[in-house]
Backbone as ProteinMPNN parsed JSONL, in Angstrom:
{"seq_chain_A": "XXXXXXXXXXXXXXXXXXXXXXXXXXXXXXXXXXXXXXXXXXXXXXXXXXXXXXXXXXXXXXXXXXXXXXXXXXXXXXXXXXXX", "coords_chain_A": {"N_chain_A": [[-23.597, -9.122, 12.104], [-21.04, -8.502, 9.562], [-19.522, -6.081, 8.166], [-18.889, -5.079, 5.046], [-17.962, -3.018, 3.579], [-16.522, 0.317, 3.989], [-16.197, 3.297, 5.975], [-14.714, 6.826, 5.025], [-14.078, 7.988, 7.828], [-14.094, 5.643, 9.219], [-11.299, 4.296, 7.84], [-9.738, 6.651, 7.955], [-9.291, 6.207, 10.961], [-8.346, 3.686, 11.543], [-6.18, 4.268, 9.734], [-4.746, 6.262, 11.046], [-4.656, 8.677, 10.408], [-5.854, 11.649, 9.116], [-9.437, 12.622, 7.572], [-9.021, 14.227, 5.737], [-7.079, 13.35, 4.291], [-7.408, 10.832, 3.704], [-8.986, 11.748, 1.667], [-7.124, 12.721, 0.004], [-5.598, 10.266, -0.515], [-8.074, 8.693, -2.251], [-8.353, 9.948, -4.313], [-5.427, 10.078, -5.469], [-5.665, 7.876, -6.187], [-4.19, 5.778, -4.423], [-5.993, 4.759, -2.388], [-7.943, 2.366, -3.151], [-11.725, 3.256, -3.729], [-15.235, 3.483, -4.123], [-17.615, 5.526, -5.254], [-20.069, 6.726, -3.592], [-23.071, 8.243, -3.913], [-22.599, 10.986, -2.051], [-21.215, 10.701, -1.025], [-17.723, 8.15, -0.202], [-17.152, 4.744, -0.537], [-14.845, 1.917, 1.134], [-14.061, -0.838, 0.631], [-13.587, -3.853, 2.326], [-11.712, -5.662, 1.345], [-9.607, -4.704, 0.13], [-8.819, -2.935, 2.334], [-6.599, -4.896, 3.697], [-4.537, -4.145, 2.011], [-4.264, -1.426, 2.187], [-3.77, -1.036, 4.808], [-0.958, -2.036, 4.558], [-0.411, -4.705, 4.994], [-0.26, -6.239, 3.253], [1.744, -6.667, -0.293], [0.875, -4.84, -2.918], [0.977, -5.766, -6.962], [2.511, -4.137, -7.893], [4.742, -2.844, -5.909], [5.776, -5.094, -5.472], [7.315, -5.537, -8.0], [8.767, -3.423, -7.893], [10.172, -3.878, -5.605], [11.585, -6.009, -6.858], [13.397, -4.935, -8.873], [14.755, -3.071, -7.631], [16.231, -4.364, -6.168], [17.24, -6.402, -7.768], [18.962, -3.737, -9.085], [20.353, -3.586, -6.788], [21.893, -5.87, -6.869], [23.452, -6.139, -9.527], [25.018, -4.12, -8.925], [26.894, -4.198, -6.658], [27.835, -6.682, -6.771], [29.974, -7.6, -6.262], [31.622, -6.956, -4.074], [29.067, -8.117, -2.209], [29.935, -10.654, -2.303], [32.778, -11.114, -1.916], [31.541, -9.822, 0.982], [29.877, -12.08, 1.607], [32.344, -14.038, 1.976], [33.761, -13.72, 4.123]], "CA_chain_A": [[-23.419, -8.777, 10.701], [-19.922, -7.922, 9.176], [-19.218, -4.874, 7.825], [-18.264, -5.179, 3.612], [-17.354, -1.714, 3.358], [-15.967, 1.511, 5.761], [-16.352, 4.676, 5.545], [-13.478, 7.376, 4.476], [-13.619, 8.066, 8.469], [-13.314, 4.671, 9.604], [-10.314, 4.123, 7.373], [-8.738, 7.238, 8.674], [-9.142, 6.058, 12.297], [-7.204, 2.629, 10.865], [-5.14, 4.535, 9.579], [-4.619, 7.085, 12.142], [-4.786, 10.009, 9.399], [-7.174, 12.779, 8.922], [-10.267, 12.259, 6.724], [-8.657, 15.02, 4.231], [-5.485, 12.895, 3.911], [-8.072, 9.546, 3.201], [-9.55, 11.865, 0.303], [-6.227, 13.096, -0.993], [-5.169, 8.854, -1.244], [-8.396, 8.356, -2.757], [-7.973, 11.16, -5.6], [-4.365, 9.874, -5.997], [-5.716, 5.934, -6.523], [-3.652, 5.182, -3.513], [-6.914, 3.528, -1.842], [-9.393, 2.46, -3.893], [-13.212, 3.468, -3.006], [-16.489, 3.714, -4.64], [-18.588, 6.848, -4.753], [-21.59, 6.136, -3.009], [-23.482, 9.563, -3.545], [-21.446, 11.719, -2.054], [-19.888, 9.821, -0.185], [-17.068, 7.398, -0.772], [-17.252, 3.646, 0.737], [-13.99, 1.18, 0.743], [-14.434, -1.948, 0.286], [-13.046, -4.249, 3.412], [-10.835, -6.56, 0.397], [-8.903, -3.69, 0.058], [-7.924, -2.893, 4.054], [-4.873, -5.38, 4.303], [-3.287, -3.125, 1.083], [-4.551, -0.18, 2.704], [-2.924, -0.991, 5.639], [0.108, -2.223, 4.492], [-0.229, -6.37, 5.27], [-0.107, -7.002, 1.823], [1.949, -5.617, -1.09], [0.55, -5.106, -4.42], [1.933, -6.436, -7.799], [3.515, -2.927, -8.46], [5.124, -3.061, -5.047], [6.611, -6.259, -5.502], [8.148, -5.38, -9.244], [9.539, -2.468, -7.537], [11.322, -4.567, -4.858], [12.669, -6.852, -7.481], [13.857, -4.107, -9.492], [15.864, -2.458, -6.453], [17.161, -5.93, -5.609], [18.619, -6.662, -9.001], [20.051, -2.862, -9.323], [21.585, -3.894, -5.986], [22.96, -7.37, -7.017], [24.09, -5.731, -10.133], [26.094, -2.746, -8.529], [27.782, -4.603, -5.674], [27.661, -7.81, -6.737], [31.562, -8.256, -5.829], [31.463, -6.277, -2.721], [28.363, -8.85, -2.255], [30.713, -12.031, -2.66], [33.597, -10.438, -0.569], [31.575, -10.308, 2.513], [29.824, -13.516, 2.249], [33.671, -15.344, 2.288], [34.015, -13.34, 5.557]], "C_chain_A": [[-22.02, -8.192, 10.498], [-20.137, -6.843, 8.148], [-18.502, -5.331, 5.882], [-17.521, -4.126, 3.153], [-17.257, -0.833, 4.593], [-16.152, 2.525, 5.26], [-15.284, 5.477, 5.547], [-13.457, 7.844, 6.454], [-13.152, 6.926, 9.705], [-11.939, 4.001, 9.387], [-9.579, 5.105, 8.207], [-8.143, 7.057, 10.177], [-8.097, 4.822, 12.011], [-5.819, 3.023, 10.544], [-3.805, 5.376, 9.961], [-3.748, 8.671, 11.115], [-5.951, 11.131, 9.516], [-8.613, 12.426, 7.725], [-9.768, 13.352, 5.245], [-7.785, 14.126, 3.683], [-5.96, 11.857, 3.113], [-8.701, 10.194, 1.805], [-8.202, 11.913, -0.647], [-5.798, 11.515, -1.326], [-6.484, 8.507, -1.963], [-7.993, 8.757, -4.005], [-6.458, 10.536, -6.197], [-4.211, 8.72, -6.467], [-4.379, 5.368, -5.205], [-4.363, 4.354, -2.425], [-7.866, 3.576, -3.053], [-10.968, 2.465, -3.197], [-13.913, 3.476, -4.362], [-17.458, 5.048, -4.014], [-20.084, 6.049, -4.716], [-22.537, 7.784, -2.939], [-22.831, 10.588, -3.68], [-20.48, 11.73, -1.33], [-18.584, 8.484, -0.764], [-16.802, 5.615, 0.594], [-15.59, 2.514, 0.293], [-14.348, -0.241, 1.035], [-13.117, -2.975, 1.49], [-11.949, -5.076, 2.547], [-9.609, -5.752, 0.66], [-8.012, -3.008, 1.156], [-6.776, -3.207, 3.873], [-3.791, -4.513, 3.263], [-3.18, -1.848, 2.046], [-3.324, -0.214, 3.643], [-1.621, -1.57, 5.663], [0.38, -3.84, 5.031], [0.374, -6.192, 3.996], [0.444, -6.057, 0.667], [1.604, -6.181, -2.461], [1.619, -5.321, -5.66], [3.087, -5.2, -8.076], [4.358, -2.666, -7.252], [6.16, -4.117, -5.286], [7.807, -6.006, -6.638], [9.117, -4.209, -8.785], [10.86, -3.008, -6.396], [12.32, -5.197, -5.691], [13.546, -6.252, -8.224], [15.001, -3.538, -8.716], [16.961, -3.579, -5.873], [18.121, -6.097, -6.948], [19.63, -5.605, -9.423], [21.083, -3.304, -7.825], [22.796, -4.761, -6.022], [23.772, -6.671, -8.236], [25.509, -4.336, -9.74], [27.157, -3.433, -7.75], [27.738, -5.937, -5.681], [29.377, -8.313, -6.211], [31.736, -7.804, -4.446], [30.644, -7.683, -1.656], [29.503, -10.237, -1.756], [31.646, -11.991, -1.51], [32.999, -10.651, 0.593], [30.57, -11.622, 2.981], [30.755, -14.505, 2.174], [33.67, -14.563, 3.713], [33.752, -13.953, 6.718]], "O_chain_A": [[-21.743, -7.306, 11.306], [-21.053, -6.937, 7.33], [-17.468, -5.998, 5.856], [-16.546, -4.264, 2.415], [-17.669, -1.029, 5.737], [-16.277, 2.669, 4.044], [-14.442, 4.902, 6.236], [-12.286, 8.206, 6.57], [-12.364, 7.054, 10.641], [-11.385, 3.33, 10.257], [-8.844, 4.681, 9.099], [-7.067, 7.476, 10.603], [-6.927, 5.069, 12.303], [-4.742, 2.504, 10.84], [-2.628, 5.359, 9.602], [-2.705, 9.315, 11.231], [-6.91, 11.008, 10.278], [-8.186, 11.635, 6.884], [-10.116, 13.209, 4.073], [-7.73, 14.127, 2.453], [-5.414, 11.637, 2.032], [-8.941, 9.429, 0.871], [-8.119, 11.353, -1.74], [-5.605, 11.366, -2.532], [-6.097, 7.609, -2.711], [-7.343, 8.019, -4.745], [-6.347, 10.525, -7.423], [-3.194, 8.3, -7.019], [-3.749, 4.352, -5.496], [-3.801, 3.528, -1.706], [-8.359, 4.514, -3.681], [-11.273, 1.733, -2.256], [-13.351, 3.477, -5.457], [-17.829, 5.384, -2.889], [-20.775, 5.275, -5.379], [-22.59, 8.374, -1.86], [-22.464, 11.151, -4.711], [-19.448, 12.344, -1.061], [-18.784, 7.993, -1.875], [-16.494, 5.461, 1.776], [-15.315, 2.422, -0.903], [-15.133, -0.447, 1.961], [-11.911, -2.743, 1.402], [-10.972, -5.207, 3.285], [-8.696, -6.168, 1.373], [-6.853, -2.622, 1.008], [-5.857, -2.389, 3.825], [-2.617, -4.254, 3.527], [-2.139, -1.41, 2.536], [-2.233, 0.323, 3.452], [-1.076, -1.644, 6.764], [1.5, -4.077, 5.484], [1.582, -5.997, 3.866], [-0.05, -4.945, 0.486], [1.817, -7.27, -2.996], [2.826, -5.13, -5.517], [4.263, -5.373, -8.397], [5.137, -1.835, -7.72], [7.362, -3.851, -5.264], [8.994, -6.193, -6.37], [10.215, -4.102, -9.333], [12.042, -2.665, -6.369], [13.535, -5.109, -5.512], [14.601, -6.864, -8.388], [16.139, -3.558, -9.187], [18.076, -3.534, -5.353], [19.338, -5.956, -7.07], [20.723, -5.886, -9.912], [22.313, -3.319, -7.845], [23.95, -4.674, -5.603], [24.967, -6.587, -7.951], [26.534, -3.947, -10.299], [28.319, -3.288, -8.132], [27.596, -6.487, -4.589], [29.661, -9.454, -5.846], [32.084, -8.701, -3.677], [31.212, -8.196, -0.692], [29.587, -10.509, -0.558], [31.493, -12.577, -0.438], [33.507, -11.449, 1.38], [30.431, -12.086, 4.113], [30.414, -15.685, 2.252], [33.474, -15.43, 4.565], [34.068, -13.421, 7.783]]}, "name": "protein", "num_of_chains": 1, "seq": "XXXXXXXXXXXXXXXXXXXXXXXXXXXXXXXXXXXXXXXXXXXXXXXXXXXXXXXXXXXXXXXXXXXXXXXXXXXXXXXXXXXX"}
């Protein structure tokens, strides 16, 4: 049987954090979970973000954002050392 969800101390072992640290990213929406009780379960979809495989859309807009202030700042600098 596979596992659908983990528990906030299986994540921390994943993540090689503390189980306080796995509440303070829940509380901050930095993982998403479900309260189960009184407990909180994560949902295995969610892992490869967790763990950093995969970056989310707000991740990505943030790269492209840092990329175009870069191309925009040094875009001649840029040019310069690809004739080099």
């Amino acid at each position: 049987m596979k596992k659908e969800f983990f528990t906030t101390s299986e994540v921390a072992l994943f993540l090689g954090i503390s189980r306080q640290a796995v509440f303070k990213k829940i509380k901050a929406g930095k993982i998403k979970a479900q309260k189960v009780g009184r407990s909180f379960s994560i949902n295995k979809k969610n892992l490869a973000e967790i763990l950093g495989t995969v970056l989310t859309e707000q991740q990505k807009r943030e790269i492209e954002k840092s990329v175009g202030k870069t191309i925009r700042e040094y875009s001649e600098t840029l040019k310069l050392l690809g004739q080099e």
